[in-house]
C-alpha positions in Angstrom: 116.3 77.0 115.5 119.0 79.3 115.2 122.1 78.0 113.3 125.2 77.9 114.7 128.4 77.6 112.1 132.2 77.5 113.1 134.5 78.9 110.2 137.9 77.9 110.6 139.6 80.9 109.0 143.0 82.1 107.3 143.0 85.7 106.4 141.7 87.6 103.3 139.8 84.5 101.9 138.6 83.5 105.2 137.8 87.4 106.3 135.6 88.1 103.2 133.8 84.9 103.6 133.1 85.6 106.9 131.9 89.0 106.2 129.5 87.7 103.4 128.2 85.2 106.0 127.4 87.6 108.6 125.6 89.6 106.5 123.2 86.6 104.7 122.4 85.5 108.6 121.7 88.9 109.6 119.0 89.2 107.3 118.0 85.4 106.8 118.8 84.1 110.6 119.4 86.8 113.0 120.2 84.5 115.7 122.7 82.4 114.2 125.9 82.1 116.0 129.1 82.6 113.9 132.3 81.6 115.9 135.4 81.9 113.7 138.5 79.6 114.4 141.7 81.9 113.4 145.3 80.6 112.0 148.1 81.7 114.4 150.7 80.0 113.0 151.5 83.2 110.8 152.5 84.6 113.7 155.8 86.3 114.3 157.1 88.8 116.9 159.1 91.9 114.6 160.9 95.0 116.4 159.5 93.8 120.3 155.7 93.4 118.8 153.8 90.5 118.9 151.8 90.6 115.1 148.8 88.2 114.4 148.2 88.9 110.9 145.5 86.7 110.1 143.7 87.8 113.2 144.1 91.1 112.5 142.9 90.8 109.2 139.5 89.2 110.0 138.9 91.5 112.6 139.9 94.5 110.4 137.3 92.9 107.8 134.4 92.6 110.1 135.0 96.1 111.9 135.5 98.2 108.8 138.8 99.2 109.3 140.5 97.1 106.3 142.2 98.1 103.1 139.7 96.8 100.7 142.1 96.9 97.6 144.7 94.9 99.1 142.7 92.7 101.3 144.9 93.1 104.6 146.2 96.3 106.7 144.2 99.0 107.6 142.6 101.7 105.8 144.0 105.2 104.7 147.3 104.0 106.8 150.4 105.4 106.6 154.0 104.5 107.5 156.1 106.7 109.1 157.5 104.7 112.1 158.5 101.8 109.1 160.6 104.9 107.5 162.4 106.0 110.9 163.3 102.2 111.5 164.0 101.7 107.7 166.2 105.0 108.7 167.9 103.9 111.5 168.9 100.8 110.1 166.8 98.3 111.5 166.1 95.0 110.0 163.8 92.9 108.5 162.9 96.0 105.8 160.7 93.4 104.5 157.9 93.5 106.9 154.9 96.1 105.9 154.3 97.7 109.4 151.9 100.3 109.2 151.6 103.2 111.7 147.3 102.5 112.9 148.4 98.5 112.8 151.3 99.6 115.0 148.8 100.7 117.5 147.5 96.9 117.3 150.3 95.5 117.7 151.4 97.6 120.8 148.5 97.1 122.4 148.1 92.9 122.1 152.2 93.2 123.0 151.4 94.9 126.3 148.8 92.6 127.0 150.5 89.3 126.5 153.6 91.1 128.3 151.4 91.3 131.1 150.0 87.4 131.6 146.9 87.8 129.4 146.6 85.0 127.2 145.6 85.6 123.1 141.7 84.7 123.0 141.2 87.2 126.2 143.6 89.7 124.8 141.7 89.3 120.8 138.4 89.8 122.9 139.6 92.8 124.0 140.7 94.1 121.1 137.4 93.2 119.5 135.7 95.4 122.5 136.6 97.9 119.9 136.1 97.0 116.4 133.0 94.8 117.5 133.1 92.0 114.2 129.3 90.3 115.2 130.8 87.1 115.4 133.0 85.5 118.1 136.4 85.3 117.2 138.8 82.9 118.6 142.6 82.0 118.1 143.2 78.4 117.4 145.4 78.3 120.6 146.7 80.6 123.3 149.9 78.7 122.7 152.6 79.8 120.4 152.5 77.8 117.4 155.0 79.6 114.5 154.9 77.9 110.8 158.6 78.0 109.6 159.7 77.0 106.0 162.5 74.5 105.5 164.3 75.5 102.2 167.4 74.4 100.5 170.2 76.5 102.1 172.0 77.7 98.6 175.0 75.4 99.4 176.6 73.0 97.2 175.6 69.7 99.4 172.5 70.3 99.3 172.1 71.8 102.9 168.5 73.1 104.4 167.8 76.2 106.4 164.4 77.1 108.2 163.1 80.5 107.6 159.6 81.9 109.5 156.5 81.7 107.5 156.4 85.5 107.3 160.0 85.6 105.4 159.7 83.2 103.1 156.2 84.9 101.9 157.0 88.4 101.7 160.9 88.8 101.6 161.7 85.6 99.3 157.9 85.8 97.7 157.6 82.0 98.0 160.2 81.6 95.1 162.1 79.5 96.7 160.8 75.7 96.9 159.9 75.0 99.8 160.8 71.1 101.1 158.7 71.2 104.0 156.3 72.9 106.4 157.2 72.7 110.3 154.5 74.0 112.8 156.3 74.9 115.4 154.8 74.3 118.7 151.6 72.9 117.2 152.4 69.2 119.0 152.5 70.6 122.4 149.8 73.3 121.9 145.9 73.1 123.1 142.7 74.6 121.5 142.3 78.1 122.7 139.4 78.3 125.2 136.0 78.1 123.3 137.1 76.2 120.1 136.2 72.3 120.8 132.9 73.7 122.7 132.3 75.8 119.6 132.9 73.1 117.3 130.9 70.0 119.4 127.9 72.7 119.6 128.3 73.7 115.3 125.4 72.6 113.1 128.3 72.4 110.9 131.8 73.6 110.0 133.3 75.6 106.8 136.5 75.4 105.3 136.0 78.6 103.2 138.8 79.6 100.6 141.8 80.1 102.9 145.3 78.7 102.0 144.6 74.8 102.8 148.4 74.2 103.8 149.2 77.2 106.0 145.7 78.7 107.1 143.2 75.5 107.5 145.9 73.2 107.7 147.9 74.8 110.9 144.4 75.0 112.5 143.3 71.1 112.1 147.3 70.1 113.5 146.4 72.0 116.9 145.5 68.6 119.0 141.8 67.7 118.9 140.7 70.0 116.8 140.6 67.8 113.7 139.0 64.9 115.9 136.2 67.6 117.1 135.7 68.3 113.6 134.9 65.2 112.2 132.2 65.0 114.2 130.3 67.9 112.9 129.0 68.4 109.2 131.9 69.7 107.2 131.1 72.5 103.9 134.2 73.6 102.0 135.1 76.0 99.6 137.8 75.9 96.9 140.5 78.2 96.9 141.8 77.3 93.6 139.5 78.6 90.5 140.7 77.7 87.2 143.7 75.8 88.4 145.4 78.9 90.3 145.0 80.3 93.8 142.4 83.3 94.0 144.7 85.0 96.1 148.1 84.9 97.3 150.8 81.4 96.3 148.5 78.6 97.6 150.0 76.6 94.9 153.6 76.8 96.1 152.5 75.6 99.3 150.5 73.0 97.7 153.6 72.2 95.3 155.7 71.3 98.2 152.8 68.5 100.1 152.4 66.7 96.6 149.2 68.6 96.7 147.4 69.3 92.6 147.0 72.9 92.3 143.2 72.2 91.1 139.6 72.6 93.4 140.3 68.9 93.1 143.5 68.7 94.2 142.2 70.4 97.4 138.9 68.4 98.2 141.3 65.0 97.6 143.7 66.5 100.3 140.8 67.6 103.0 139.5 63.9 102.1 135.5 62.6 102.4 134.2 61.8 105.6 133.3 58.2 104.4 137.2 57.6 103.7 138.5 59.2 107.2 138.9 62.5 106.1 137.1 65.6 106.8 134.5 66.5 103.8 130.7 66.0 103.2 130.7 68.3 100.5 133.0 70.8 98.2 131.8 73.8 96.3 134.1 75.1 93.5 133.8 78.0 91.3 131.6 77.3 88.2 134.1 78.1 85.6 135.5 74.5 86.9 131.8 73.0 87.0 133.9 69.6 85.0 135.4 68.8 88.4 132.2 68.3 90.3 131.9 64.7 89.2 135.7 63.5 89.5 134.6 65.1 93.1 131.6 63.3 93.5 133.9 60.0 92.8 135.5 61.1 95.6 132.2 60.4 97.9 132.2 64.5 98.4 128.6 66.3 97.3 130.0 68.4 95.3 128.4 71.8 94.1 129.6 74.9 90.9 128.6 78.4 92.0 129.9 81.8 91.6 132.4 81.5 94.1 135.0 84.8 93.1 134.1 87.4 96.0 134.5 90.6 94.1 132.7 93.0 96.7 130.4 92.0 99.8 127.0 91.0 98.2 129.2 88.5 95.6 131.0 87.3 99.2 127.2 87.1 100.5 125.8 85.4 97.9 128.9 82.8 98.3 127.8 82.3 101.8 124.1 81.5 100.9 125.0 78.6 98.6 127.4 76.8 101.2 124.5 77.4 103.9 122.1 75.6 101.3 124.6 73.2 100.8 125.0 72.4 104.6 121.5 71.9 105.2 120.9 69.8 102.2 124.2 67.4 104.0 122.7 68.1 107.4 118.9 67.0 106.4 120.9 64.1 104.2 
C-alpha cells in the first residue's frame, strides 16, 4: 500500500528534506502521498506585502526556483525595487526583498486582500511551481512569533520585537526571554491538516528549528493531539552540538533547551512519557548520544544526516522511512 507521510516543516531544513523525500518515493513508492505542514508564524506583512518565508522557501525548493547556495530566495534574483525603497527612505532596510519574490508576494497580497484564505491562495501559487507534494499552511489564521527581549533600560524593562527583526536585523544577539505566538491560542488547523495527519502512516519532524518552526506548528490547537496519534520519526537539527543551519541554539538557549541532538529529542519527549517521539535519528558524528536517547524510551538511530546536495538529502530520507516502518511494524 502506498505510504502516506505528513512532514511538519520549517524552511531550508524542512525544504531539503522534503525534496530528498520526494525524490526516494518517486523511485521506491510512486504512490506515496507527501502532505507537508508549513510554519507561518514567521510571517510578517513589510511595505503592504504579506511575506510567508517558510512557505515560500519550500515551495521554491520543490519547484526549482531556489537559491541553492543560500538555501532561501529565489534563483539569479536581483534587487532593484529593495534599492528604490532603500532610496527613498523607507524602513525596515533590514528585510532582503528580492525583485522575482516581490512578484510572490504581490500576488498572495492581492489574494488575501480579496477574501481568499492562505491554504487556497498557497494552492494557487503552487498551480505554478507544481512541488509533487501537497502543501499546506498550519492555519489560515494569522499566527505572528514575536520576541520578548530586554528593552536596553536600566530597570530591566522588556520590549517585543517580530520574529523576522530579531533574526535578521539584531541576528539573534540579543537574549531572548521568551517566545510569544501571537494568535496561535485562537487559531485553527488550516483545512487538510488534522485529516492529513489522522490518515499519515506516520509523521516527521525533519531538521527544522524545533522552537520557532516545529514548535509554532504543534501550538496551533489540535494539532499536537492529532499527532500523537500517529507514528512520529524525527530528525536532529543539531550535529556536533551546533545548529546545521541558522541560531537554533539561541532559540533553544532561551526554553532551557541543551543545544545537543539530545537536548532536542528530551524537549519533543517519548511517546511512552506523553510526549511526541517513537524514534530520533542524529547525525553519526554524535553516534554516543543514541544510548542516552534510547534511556529516554526513543529508538534512536546514527546516519549521515548533513544534506550537502539532493542525493545526500535523499539518502537522509530513506533511513527515517526505514526507521518508520521498523516503529510502525514494532
Amino acid at each position: 500500500m502506498a505510504r502516506r507521510v505528513v512532514v511538519l516543516s520549517g524552511g531550508i531544513g524542512g525544504a531539503r528534506f522534503v525534496r530528498g523525500l520526494r525524490e526516494h518515493l518517486a523511485e521506491t513508492d510512486p504512490a506515496a502521498e507527501i502532505t507537508v505542514v508549513v510554519n507561518t508564524g514567521d510571517d510578517v506583512t513589510l511595505f503592504g506585502l504579506r511575506i510567508c518565508p517558510d512557505l515560500d522557501t519550500v515551495m521554491y525548493t520543490l519547484g526549482g526556483g531556489i537559491h541553492e547556495d543560500q538555501g532561501w530566495g529565489r534563483t539569479d534574483e536581483t534587487f532593484h525595487v529593495k534599492e528604490e525603497l532603500t532610496a527613498y527612505g523607507l524602513q525596515p532596510d533590514w528585510f532582503g526583498l528580492g525583485d522575482r519574490d516581490t512578484a510572490t508576494h504581490l500576488v498572495r497580497t492581492q489574494m488575501l486582500d480579496a477574501g481568499y484564505p492562505l491554504s487556497q491562495v498557497t494552492e494557487a501559487l503552487c498551480a505554478r511551481w507544481r512541488p509533487g507534494v501537497r502543501l499546506l499552511p498550519m492555519s489560515d489564521d494569522r499566527v505572528e512569533t514575536h520576541v520578548v527581549i530586554d528593552d536596553g533600560t536600566a530597570d530591566g524593562g522588556e520590549r517585543a520585537v517580530h520574529f523576522q527583526e530579531w533574526w535578521l536585523r539584531l541576528r539573534a544577539a540579543v537574549p531572548a526571554r521568551r517566545f510569544v505566538s501571537v494568535g496561535a491560542e485562537d487559531a485553527k488547523p488550516a483545512p487538510g491538516v488534522l485529516e492529513a495527519i489522522a490518515a499519515a502512516d506516520f509523521v516527521v519532524l525533519p531538521p527544522s528549528n524545533p522552537v520557532v518552526s516545529v514548535g509554532t506548528i504543534l501550538g496551533v490547537p489540535g494539532v499536537r493531539d492529532a499527532i500523537r496519534e500517529r507514528p512520529v520519526v524525527g530528525v536532529s537539527p543539531i550535529v556536533g552540538g551546533a545548529p546545521v543551519r541558522g541560531m537554533a541554539d539561541a532559540c533553544l538557549t532561551a526554553i532551557g533547551v541543551e543545544t545537543s541532538a539530545t537536548g532536542v529529542a528530551r524537549h519533543y519527549g517519548a511517546r511512552n512519557d506523553g510526549g511526541l517521539l517513537d524514534a530520533w535519528i542524529v547525525d553519526d558524528t554524535d553516534i554516543a548520544a543514541v544510548a542516552d536517547i534510547a534511556a529516554l524510551n526513543i529508538t534512536a538511530r546514527a546516519v549521515p544526516a548533513m544534506m550537502r546536495d539532493i542525493p545526500t538529502a535523499t539518502a537522509l530520507a530513506a533511513s527515517v522511512l526505514a526507521l518508520a516502518d521498523e516503529v510502525r511494524s514494532a
